[in-house]
C-alpha positions in Angstrom: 0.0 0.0 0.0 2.8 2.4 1.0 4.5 1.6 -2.4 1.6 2.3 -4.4 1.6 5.7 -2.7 4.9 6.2 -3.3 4.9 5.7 -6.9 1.5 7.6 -7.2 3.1 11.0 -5.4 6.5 10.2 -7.8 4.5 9.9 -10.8 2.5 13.1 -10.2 5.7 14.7 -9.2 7.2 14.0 -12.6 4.4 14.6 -14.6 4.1 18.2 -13.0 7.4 18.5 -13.6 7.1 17.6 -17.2 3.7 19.9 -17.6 5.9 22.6 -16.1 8.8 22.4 -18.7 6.8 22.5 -21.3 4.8 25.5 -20.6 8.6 27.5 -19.6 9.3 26.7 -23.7 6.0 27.5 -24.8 5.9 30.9 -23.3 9.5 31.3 -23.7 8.9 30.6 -27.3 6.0 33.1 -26.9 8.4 36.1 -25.2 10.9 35.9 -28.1 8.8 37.2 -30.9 7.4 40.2 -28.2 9.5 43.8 -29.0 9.6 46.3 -26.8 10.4 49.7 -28.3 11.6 51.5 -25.1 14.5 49.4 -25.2 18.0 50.3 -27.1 21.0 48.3 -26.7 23.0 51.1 -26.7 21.9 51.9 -22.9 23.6 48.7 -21.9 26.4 49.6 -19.7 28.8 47.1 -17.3 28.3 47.2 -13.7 30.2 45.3 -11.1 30.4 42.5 -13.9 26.6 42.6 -14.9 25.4 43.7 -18.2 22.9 46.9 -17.1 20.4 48.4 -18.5 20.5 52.3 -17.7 18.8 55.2 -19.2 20.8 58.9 -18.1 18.5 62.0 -18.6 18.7 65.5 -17.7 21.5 67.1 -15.6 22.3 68.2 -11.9 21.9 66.6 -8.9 21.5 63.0 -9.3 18.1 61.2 -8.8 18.0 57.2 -8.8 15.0 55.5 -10.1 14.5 52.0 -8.6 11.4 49.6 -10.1 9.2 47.6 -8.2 9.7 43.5 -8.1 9.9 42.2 -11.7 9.3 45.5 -13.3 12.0 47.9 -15.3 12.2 51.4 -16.6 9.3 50.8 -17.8 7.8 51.1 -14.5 8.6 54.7 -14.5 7.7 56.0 -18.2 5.1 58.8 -16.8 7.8 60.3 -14.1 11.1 60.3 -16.0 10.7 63.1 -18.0 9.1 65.3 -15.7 12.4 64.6 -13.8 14.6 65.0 -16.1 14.1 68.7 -16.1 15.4 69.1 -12.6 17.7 66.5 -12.2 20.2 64.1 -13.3 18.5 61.1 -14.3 19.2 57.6 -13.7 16.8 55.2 -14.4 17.8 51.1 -14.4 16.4 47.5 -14.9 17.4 45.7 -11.4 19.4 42.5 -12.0 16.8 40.0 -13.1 14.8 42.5 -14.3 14.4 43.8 -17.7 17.0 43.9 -20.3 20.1 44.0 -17.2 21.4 40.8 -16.9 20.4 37.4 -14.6 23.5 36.5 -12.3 23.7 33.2 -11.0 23.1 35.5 -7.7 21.6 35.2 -4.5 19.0 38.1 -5.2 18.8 39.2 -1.5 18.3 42.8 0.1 21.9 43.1 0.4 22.7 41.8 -2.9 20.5 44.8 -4.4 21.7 47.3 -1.7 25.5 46.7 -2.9 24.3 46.9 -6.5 22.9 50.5 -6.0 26.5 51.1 -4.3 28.2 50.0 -7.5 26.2 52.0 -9.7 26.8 55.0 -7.9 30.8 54.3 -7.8 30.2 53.5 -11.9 29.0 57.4 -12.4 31.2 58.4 -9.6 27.9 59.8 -7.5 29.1 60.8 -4.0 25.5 61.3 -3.3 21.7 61.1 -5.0 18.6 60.8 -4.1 15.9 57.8 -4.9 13.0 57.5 -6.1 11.1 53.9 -5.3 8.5 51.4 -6.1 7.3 48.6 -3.6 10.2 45.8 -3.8 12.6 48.6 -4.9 11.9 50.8 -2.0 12.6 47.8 0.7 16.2 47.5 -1.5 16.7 51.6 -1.0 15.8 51.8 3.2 18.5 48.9 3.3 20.9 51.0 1.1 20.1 54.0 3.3 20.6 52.0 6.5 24.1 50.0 5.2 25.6 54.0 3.6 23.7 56.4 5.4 26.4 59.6 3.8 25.3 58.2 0.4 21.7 59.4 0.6 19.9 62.7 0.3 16.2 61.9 0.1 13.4 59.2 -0.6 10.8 59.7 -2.2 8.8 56.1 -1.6 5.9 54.8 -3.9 4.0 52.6 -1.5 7.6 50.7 -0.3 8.2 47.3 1.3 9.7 47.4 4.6 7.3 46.2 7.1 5.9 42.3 7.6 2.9 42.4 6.1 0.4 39.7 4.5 1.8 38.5 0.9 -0.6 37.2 -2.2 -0.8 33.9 -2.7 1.6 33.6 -5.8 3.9 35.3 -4.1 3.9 32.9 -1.3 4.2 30.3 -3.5 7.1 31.6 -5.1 9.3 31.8 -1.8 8.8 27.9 -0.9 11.8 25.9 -2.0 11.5 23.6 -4.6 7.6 24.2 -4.7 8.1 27.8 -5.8 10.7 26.9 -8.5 7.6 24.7 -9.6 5.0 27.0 -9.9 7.3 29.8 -11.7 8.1 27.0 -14.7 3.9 27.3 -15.2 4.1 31.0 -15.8 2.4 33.1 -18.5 1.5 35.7 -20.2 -2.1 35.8 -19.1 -1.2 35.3 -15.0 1.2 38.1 -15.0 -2.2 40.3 -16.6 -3.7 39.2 -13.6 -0.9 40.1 -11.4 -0.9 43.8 -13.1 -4.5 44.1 -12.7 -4.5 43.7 -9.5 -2.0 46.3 -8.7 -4.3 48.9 -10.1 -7.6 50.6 -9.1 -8.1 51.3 -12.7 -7.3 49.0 -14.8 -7.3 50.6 -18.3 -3.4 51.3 -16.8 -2.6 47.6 -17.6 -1.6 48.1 -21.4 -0.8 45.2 -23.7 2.4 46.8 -23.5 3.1 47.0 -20.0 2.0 43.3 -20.0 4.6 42.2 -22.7 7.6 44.6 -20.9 6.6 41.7 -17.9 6.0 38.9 -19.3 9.8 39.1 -21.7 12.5 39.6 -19.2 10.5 36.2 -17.0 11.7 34.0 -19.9 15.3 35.3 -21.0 17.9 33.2 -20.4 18.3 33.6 -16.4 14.8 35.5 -15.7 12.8 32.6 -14.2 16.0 31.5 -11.6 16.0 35.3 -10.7 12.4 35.8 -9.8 12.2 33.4 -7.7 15.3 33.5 -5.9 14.3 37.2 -5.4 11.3 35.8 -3.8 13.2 33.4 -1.3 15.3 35.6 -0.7 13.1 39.0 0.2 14.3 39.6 4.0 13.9 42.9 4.8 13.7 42.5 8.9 16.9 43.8 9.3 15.1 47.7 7.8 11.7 46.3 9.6 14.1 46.6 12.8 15.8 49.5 11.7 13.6 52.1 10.5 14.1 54.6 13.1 17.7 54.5 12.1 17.3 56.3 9.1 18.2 59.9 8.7 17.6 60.7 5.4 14.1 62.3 4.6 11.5 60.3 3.4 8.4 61.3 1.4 6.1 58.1 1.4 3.3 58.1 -1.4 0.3 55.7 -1.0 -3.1 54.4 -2.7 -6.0 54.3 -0.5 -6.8 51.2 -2.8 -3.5 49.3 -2.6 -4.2 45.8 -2.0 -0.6 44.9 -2.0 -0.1 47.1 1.0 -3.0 47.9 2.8 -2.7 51.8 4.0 -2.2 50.8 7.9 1.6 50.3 6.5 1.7 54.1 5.8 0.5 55.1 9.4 3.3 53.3 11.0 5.8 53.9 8.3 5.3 57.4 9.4 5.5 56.4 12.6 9.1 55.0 13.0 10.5 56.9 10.7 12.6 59.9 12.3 11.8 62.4 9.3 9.0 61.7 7.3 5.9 63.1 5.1 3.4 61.3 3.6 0.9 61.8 0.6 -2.4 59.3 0.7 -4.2 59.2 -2.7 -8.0 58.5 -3.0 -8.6 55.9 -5.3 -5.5 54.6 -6.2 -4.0 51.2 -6.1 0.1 49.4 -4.9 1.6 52.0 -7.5 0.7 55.5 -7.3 3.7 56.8 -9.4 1.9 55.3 -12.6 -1.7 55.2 -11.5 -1.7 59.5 -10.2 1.9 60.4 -11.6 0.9 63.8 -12.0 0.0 64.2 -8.4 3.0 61.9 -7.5 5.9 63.9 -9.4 4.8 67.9 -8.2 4.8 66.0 -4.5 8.3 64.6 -5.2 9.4 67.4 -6.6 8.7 69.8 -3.9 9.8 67.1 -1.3 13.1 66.6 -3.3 13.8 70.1 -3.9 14.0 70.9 0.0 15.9 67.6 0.5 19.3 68.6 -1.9 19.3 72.0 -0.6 
């Protein structure tokens, strides 16, 4: 009896296995005929050893543009501009994001945090500010905690940084073994979903915003990325730290984000030692995209008193 078990849980083991891989060539298949036109090779630069993908706008004091989990510069195509008339601009696909290159890495908080240190020591930046989505913001307090003279001010789109209840994919994702599982059924059609979800207003949720998703998951390197990105998302050592950091922080929220419910503002504000706040009516996990007019004359203002 305990045989036939066996073999039953080994054979569906396999045979999701099997389902899996074909669907990661299927879609991957799928990504390679998607183009995406805000992308030009010649943006690729070298960074601590990792093919990046930057775009530099503007001039002045330098402002760094950091994407939300499994986005790219993409994430920030209603804000970059406006930017760019103030300050230097530096806008970047994360490792395992985008068009910037999939290490065999660990993908951890720190791993990101010394990224954003090589960057800055690439364009010789003593100091910038940051601007930051969700997963990227959790990656920029940790970068303001580890190099605290490197910082001049934050201006946070809804930012991780306190524990707080994950979606169920996202859960998944961060199991061992089972998550690795679960990414190889990925598609096109669940990362709508995901989008979706992150919005109040869904008209936001393009078919190119989709695609600009949906390629980088299936280049060589993308699906090993995401998901160690996933296991690897610690950020207790900012959720114990927040009062710790001196730089000042603008925080910018949805009162319809469903990705991090608003109570996260409230005590966001309340640990940290210098910080305003903006909360949005109607407005969902990314507020830079969803109300980016409202979003950059706030971060302007705030970021204008902050490099003074």
């Amino acid at each position: 009896m305990i045989t036939i078990f066996l073999i039953t849980i080994i054979s569906i083991a396999i045979l999701l296995v099997l389902g899996g891989l074909a669907n990661f060539y299927i879609q991957k298949r799928r990504s390679e005929k998607v183009c995406l036109p805000w992308f030009d090779p010649a943006d690729m630069v070298d960074i601590a050893g990792i093919p990046t993908h930057v775009v530099t706008r503007g001039s002045g004091e330098p402002l760094i543009f950091v994407h939300g989990s499994q986005m790219n510069i993409y994430d920030w195509r209603f804000n970059i501009d406006f930017f760019a008339k103030h300050f230097k601009v530096y806008d970047m696909d994360m490792p395992g994001c985008g068009f910037t290159g999939k290490p065999d890495a660990d993908y951890s908080p720190a791993f990101f945090a010394q990224f954003i240190f090589s960057l800055m020591e690439h364009y010789h930046l003593e100091k910038a500010s940051f601007v930051a989505s969700s997963w990227g913001g959790g990656h920029v307090f940790y970068f303001a905690l580890q190099r605290p003279e490197k910082v001049t001010g934050l201006a946070m789109s809804s930012p991780c940084g306190l524990p707080h209840r994950l979606a169920l994919l996202d859960r998944v994702l961060a199991l061992p073994v089972l998550g690795t599982l679960a990414a190889l059924y990925g598609n096109r059609d669940l990362i709508e979903g995901e989008l979706k979800a992150a919005f109040a207003d869904k008209s936001f949720v393009t078919e190119l915003l989709i695609d600009s998703a949906f390629k980088p998951l299936f280049m060589p390197g993308g699906l090993r990325a995401t998901v160690r990105s996933y296991q690897k998302a610690d950020f207790t050592f900012v959720q114990d730290n927040l009062e710790k950091i001196s730089a000042p922080v603008l925080l910018v929220w949805g009162t319809r984000d469903a990705a991090h419910p608003p109570w996260m503002l409230d005590e966001m504000k309340r640990r940290l030692p210098h910080c305003e706040s903006c909360l949005i009516d109607n407005v969902g996990h990314l507020p830079h995209e969803e109300a980016s007019a409202q979003f950059n004359q706030v971060a302007l203002e705030f970021l204008k008193r902050a490099v003074r």
